[in-house]
Structures are given as structure tokens and as C-alpha cells.
MARLO-350796 format. One record per atom (N, C-alpha, C): x, y, z. Coordinates in steps of 0.001 Angstrom, whole numbers, plus 524288, in hexadecimal, padded with zeros to 5 digits. Layout:
N
XYZ ...
This chain:
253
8034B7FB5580000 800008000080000 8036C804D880000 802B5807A37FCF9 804A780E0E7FBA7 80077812FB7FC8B 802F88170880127 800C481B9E8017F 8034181ED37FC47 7FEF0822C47FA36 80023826CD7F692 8005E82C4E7F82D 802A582FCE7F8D7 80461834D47FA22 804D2837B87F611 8004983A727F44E 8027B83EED7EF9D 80329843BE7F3C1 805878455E7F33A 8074F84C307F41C 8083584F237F1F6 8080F853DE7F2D3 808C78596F7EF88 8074485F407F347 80E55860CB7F1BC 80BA5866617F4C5 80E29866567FA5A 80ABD8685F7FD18 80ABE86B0F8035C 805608675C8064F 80902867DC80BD1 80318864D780D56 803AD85EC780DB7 8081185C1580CA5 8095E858E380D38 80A78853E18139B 80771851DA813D7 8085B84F0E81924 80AC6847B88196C 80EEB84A2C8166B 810FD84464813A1 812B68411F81959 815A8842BA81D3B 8179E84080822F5 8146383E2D8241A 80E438405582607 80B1B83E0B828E6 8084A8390C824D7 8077F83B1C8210F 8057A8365181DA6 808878307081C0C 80D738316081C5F 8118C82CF681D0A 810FD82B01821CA 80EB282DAB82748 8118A82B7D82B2A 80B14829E582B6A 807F882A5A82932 802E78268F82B01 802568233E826F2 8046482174823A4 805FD81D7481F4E 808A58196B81FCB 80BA981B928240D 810F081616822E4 8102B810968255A 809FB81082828AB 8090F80AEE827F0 803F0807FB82735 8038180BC182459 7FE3680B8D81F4D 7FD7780A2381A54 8027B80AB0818CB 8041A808B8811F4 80996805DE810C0 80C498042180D63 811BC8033F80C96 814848082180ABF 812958093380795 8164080ECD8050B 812648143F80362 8159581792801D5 8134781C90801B3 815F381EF67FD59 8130F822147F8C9 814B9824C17F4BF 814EE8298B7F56C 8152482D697F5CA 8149C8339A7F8AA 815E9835077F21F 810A3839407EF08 8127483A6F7EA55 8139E840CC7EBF9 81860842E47E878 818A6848517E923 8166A848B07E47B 8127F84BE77E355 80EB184DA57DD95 8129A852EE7DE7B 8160D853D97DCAB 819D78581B7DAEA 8197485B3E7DEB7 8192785CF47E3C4 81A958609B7E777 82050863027E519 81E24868487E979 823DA86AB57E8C1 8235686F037EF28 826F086E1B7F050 82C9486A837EE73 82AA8863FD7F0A9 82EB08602A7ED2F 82D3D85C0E7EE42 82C4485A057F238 8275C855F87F433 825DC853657F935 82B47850647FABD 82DC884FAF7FEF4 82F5684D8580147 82C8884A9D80713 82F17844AF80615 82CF18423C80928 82D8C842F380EE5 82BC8842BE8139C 82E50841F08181E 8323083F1D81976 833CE8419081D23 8389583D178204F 838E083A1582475 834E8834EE822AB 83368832A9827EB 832D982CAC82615 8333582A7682AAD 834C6823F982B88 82FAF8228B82C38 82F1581F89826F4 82A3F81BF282526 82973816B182406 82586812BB82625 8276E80D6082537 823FB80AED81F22 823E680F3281BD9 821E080EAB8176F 824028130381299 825A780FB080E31 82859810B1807B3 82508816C88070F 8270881B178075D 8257481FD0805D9 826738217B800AF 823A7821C27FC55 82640822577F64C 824AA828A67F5BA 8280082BAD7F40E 827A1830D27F0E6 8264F831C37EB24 82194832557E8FD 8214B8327F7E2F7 82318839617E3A7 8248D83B977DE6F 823DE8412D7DD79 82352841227D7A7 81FE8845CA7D904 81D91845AC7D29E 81EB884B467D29D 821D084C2B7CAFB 8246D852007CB28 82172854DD7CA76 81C608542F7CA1B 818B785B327CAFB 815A7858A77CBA4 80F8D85C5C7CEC6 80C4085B1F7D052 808DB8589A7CC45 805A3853AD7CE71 803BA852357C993 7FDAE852AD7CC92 7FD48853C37D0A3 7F700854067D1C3 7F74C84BE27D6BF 7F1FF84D787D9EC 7F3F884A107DDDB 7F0F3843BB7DAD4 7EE7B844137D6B3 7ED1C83FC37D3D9 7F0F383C607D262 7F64A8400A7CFB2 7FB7183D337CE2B 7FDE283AC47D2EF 7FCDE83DF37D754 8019983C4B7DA3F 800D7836587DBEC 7FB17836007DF4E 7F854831EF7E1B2 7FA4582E787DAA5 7F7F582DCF7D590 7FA1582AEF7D4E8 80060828707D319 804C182D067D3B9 8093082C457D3EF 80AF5828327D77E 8073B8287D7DDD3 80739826CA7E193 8042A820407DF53 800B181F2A7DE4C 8006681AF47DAF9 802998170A7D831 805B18194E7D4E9 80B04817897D190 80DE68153E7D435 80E908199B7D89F 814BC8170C7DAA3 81393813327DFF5 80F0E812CF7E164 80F0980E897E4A8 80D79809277E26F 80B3F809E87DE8D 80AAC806FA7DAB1 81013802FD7D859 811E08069F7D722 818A9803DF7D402 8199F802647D940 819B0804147DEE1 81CE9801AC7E0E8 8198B7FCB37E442 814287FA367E21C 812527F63F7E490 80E387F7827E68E 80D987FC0C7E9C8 808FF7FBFF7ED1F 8018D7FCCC7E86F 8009E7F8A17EB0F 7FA867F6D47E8CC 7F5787F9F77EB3B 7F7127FC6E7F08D 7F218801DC7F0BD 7F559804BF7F248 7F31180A0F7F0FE 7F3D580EA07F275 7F117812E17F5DE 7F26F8155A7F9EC 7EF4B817E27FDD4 7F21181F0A7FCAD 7ED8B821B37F976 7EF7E8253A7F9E9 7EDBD82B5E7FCDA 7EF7E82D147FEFD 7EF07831C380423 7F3C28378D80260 7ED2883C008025C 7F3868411F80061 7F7D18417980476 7F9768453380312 80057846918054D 7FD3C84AF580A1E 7F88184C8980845 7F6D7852C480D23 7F5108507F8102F 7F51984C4A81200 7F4E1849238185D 7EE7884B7E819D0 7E98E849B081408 7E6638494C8155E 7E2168458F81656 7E6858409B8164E 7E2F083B278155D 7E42C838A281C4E 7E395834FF81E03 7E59B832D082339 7E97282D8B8212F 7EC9082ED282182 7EFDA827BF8213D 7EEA9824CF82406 7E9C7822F3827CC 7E8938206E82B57 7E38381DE8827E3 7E1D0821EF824DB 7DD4781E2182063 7E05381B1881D30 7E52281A3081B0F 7E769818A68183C 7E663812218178E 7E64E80FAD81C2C 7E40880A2B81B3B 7DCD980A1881A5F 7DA1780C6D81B87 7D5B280CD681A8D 7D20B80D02814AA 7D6768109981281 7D795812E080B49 7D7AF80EEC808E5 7DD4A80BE6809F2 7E049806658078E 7DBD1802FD8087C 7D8DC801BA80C11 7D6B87FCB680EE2 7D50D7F9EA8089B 7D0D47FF2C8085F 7CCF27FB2F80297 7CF2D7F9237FDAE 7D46F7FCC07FE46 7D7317FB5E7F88E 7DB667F6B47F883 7DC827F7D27FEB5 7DFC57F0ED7FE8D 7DDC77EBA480072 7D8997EDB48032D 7D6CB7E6E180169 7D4017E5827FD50 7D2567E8F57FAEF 7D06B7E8077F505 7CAF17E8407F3EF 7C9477ED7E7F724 7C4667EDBA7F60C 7C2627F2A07F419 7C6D37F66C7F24B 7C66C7FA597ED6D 7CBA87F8B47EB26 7CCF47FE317E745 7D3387FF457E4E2 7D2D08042B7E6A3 7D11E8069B7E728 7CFD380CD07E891 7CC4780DF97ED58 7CEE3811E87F180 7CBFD813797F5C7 7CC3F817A57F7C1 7C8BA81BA57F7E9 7C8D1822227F890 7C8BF821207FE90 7CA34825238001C 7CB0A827FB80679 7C54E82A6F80486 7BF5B82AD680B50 7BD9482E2D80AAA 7BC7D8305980FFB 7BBEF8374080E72 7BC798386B81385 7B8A083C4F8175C 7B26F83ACF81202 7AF9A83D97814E4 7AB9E83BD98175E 7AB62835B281843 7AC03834B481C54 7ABC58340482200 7B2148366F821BF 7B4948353A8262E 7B39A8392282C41 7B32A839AD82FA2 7B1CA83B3483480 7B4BE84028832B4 7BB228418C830DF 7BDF3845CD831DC 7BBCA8477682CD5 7B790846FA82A11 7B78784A12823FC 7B4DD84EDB8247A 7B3718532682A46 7B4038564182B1A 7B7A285B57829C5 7BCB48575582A59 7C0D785A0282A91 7C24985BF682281 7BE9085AFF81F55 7C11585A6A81AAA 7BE308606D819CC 7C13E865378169D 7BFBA868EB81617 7BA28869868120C 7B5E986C0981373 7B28586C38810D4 7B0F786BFE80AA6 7B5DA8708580805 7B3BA8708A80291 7B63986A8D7FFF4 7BB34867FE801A1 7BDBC86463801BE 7B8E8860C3801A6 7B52A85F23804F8 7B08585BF080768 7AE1385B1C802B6 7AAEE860B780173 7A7F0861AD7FD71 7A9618608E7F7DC 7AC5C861287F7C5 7B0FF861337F0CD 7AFA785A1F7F11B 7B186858507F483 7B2FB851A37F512 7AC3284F327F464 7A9D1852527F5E5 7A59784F2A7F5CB 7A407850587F111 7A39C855287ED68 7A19A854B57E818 7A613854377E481 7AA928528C7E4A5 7AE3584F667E0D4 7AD60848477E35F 7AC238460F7E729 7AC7A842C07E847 7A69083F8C7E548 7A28F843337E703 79D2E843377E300 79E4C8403C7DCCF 7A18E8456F7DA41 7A10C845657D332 7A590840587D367 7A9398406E7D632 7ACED83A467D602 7A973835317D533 7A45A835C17DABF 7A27D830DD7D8F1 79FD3830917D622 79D79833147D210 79ACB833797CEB6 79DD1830DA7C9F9 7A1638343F7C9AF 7A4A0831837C4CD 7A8B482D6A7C5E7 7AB1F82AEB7CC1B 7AD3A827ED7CBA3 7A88E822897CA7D 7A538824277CDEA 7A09F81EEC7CE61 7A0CF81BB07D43B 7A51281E357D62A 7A5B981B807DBE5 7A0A981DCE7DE2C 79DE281CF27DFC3 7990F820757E21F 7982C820D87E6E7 79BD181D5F7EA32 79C3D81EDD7F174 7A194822577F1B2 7A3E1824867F02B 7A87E825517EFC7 7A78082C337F2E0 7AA4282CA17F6B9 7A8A58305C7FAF8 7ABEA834E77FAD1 7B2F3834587F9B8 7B464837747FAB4 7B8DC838867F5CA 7B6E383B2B7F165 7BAB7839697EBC7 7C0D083C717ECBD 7BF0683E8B7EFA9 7C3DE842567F0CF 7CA0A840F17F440 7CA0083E307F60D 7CBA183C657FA2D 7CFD5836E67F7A0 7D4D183AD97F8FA 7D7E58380C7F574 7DBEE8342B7F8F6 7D9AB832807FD73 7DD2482D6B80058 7DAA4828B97FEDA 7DBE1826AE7FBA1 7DC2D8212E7F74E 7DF9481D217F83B 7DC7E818D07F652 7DF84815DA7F769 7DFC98117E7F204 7E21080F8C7F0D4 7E1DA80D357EA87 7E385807E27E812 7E341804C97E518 7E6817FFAD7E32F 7E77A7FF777DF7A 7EE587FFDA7E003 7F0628038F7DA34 7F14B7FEEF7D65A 7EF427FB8D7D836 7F0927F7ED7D33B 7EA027F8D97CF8C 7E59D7FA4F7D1D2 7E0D37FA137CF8A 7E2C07FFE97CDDA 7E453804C67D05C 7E4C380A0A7CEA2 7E77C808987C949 7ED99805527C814 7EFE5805AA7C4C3 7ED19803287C03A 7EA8F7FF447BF56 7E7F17FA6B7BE6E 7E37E7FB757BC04 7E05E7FE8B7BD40 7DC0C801AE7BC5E 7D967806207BAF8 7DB5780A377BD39 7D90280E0C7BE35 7DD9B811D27B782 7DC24815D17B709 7DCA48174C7B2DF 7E05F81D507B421 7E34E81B977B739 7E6D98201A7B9DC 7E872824157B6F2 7EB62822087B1DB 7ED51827457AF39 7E97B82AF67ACB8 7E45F8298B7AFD6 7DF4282E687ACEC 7DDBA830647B32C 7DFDE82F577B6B1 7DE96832547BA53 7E168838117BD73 7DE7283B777BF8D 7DEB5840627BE2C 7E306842F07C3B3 7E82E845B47C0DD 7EC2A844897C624 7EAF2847D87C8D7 7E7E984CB07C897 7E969851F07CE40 7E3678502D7D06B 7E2B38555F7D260 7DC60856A27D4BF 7D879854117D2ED 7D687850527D697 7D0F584CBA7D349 7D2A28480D7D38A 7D837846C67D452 7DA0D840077D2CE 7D6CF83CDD7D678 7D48183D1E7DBDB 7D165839ED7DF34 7CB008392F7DAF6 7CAC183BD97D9B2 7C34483CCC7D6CE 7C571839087D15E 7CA5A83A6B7CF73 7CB858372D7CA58 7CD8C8327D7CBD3 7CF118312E7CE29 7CFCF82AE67D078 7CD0A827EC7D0F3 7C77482A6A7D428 7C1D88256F7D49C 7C124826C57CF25 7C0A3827827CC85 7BE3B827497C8AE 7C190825177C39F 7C795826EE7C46B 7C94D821847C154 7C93A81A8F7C425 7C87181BD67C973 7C82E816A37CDDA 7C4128132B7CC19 7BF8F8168C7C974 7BACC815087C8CA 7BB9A8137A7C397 7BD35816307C276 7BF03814027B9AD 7BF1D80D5C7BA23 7C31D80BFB7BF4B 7C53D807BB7BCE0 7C303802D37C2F9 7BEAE8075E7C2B6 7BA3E802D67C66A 7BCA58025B7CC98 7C137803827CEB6 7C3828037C7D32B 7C0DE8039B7D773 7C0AE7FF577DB0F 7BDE77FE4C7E1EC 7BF17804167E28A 7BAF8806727E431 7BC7680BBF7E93B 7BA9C80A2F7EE41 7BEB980BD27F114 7BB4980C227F709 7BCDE8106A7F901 7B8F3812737FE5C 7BA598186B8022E 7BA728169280581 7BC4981803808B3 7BDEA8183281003 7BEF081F24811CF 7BD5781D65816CF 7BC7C822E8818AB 7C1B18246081A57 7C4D5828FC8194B 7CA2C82B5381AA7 7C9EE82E8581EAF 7CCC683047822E0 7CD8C8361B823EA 7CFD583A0A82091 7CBD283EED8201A 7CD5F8430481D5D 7D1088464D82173 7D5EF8499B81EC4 7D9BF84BB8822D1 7D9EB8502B821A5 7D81B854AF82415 7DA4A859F782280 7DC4E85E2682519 7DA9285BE382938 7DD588604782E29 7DD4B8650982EB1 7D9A28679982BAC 7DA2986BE282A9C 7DC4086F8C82565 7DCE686C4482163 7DDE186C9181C30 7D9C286EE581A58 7DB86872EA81798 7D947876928127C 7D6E18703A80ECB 7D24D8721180C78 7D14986E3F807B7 7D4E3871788042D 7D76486C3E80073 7DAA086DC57FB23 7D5D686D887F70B 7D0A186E327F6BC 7CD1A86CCF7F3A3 7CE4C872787F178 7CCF4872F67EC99 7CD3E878127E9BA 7C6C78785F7E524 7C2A687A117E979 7BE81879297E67A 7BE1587B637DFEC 7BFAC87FD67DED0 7C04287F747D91A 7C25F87D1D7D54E 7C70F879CD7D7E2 7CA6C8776D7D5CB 7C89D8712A7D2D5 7C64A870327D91A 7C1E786B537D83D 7BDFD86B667D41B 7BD6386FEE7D403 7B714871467D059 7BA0E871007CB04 7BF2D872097C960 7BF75872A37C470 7C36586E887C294 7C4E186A677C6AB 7C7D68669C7C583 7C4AF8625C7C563 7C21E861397C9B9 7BF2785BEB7CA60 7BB5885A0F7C673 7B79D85E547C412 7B28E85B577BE8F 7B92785A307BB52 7BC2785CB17BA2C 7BFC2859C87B487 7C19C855647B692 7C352854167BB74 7C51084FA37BC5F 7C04784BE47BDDD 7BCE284C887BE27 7B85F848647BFC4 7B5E4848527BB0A 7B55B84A0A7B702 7B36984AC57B16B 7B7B7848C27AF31 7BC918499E7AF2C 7BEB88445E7AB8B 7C00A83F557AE41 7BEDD83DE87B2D7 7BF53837F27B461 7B95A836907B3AB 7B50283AE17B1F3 7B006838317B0B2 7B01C8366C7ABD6 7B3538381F7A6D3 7B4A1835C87A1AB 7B59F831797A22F 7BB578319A7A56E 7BDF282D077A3C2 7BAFF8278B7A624 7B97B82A027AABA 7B781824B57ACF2 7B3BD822E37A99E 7B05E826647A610 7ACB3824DD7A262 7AE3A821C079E52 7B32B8238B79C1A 7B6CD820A87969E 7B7FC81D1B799C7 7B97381B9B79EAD 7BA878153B7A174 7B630812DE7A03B 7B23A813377A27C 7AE788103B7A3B8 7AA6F80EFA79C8D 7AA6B8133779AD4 7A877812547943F 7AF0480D19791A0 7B2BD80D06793DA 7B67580B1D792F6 7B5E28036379513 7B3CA803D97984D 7B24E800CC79C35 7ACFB7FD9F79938 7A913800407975B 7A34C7FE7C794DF 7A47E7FB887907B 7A7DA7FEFC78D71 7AAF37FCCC788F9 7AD087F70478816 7B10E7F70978C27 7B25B7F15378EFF 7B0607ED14790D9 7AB227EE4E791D1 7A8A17EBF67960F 7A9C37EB2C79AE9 7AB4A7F03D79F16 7AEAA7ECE67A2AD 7AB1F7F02E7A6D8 7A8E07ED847AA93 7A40F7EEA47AED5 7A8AB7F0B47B53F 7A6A97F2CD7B65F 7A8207F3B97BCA7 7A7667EF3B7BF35 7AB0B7EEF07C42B 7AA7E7EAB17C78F 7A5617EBFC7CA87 7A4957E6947CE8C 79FB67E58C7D038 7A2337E7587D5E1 7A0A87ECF57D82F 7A1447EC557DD17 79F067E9717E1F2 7A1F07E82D7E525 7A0A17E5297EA7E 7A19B7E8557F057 7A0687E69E7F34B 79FCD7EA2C7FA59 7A4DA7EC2A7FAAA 7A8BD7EA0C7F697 7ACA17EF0D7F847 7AF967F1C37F457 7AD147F2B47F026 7ADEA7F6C57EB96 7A9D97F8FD7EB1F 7ABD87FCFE7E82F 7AA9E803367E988 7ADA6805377E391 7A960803687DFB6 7A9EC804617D9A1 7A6AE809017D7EA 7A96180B587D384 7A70680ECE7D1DD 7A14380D4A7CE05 79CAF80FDA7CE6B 7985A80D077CC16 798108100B7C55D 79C11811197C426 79AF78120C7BDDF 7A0F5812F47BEA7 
């Protein structure tokens, strides 16, 4: 099992997130998505393989998480648990995330966190944004219990991610969580949710409501194409969706 670390920027709480990791997973990828000046790692005694990706300019946090992919990938590990670098996920959910994906009752499993007793603590317009992008997600992924689209502590099975899913059409900066179920869903992928703690401590939301408004229909409007050219791709073939059972959690178109 491999934790994923994209980072970028300021704001970084890489110490504490290693030191609630190290006996939770085997190894750890920490991606630098082009900071400047470059992330450097801490200097501290860990009883788990710490890997450094760096990537030479920012590519947006879609690339990094899957840079972070790749390389745990080449080096063996079969799931992946991934949590940002702004020390807003709990590393104490970290076996909770993994649970469904390593005994084999998804490939894919969202963190959700509203939930959870502390989802008080999540800043309002942040709340609101999540609940009507999380809405138009399930609409067009087809997952239709799917609670919290936003919410990017995942957990994954990179042999079904590599195997399956249609990666080099998925979308690398802002939006990559909303474009994931929905390529997840392309290629029929178990989802499951579990409830996370949300962490903010007092954190500003990074939500940028105009930003959302003029990024999110293009990115949820072209994973509504493609998923359409899959599935007209799919009719063609003849090739039907699996038959879910009490513990999948398939998309219904």
C-alpha cells in the first residue's frame, strides 16, 4: 500500500502527515507539482520508503496525484491512498479509505465528509459549492448515492486505474476529483464512501466562486461527451455493465 502527496505552494504540512503515516502504509510518494522554491523533504527518522517525485512546472493537482500513481505503480504497490500536502485530510482515516479497496469490494473509494459530526467546521460557501458540484457529478457520473464529489482523500486499485480507466483523457488541474468519477464510471469501477474527518482549523476556503462557475460546466460538459462516446462505444460492442451486488456501488448509466 502507497500514500500519495501532491503539493504545491505554501501551506504545506508535510512533517505531520508523514508522522501519522508511517504505520499505516509501506511507502509514500510526496509529488512537488513545481513549487518554488523547490519542496524539500523533512528531516526525520521514519520506519517507511519516502519517495520524492518533482515535476518541472506546475501542472495543476490532477497531474500530480496521477504522477503519484505512476510511480507507486512501477514500484509495485497495488492500492493507493491519496491525502493533500495542506494537512486537510486526518491520517488516522487512512485505513478506513483503503478498507473497501483492499478487500475487494470497490477499486475506488471517496472520503465523505458531510456526514461527519466535525462537518461544522467546513467553511460555508466551500459547503454550498460541494453540494451543487457534487449534485451535477452525480448526474453525469451515474453514481447516484455519491455524497461528497469533492473530497479528494481516495483511495484506489492501480492495477484496475491502469487497466481500465481511460487516464490520458482525464482532466489535470481544477475539477480532476468531478473528472475521475466520471471517467471511474466510463469503465464501470466499484465506488464506495466512508465517512472522513474534515480538517480546517480555521482555514480560509480556497473555493474561488467565480472561478468554479466558469471552470466547472467545461469540465463537467466535456466528461459528459466523452462518457457518452464510451458508452455509444460500448452499445456498439455489445458490452452491458456489471450486475451489482450488497457491496457495489455502480454507476446506473
Amino acid at each position: 500500500m502507497c500514500a500519495v502527496i501532491p503539493c504545491y505552494g505554501t501551506g504545506i504540512r508535510l512533517k505531520a502527515l508523514l508522522q501519522g503515516l508511517k504505520d499505516k502504509v509501506d511507502a509514500v510518494v510526496v509529488v512537488d507539482d513545481g513549487s518554488q522554491p523547490p519542496l524539500q523533504l523533512p528531516d526525520m527518522d521514519l520506519t517507511i520508503d519516502v519517495h520524492l517525485v518533482r515535476l518541472k512546472r506546475n501542472q495543476g493537482v490532477g497531474a500530480a496525484i496521477m504522477a503519484g500513481y505512476e510511480s507507486a505503480f512501477r514500484m509495485g504497490a497495488r492500492w493507493a491512498v491519496v491525502l493533500a500536502g495542506d494537512g486537510q485530510m486526518d491520517p488516522r482515516d487512512v485505513p478506513v479509505v483503503l478498507e473497501p479497496v483492499v478487500t475487494g469490494q470497490a477499486e475506488y473509494c471517496k472520503g465523505e465528509r458531510f456526514t461527519h459530526p466535525d462537518s461544522t467546521s467546513i467553511p460555508r460557501v466551500r459547503l454550498w459549492g460541494n453540494y451543487g458540484l457534487t449534485y451535477l457529478t452525480r448526474l453525469i457520473s451515474g453514481y447516484d448515492r455519491l455524497l461528497d464529489a469533492q473530497c479528494g482523500f481516495t483511495a484506489i486499485d492501480l492495477r484496475a486505474l491502469f487497466e481500465r480507466v481511460p487516464t490520458g483523457l482525464l482532466y489535470p488541474r481544477y475539477g480532476f476529483p468531478n473528472d475521475m468519477l466520471v471517467m471511474a464510471s466510463v469503465a464501470n469501477m466499484r465506488l464506495a464512501q466512508v465517512q472522513v474527518r474534515p480538517v480546517y482549523e480555521g482555514q480560509a476556503s480556497g473555493l474561488k466562486p467565480l472561478l468554479a462557475l466558469l471552470t466547472y460546466p467545461v469540465i463537467l460538459g466535456r466528461a459528459f461527451l466523452i462518457k457518452i462516446a464510451f458508452r455509444i462505444h460500448d452499445l456498439v460492442l455489445w458490452r452491458g455493465n456489471a450486475d451489482p451486488d450488497g457491496h457495489q456501488f455502480l454507476p446506473y448509466w
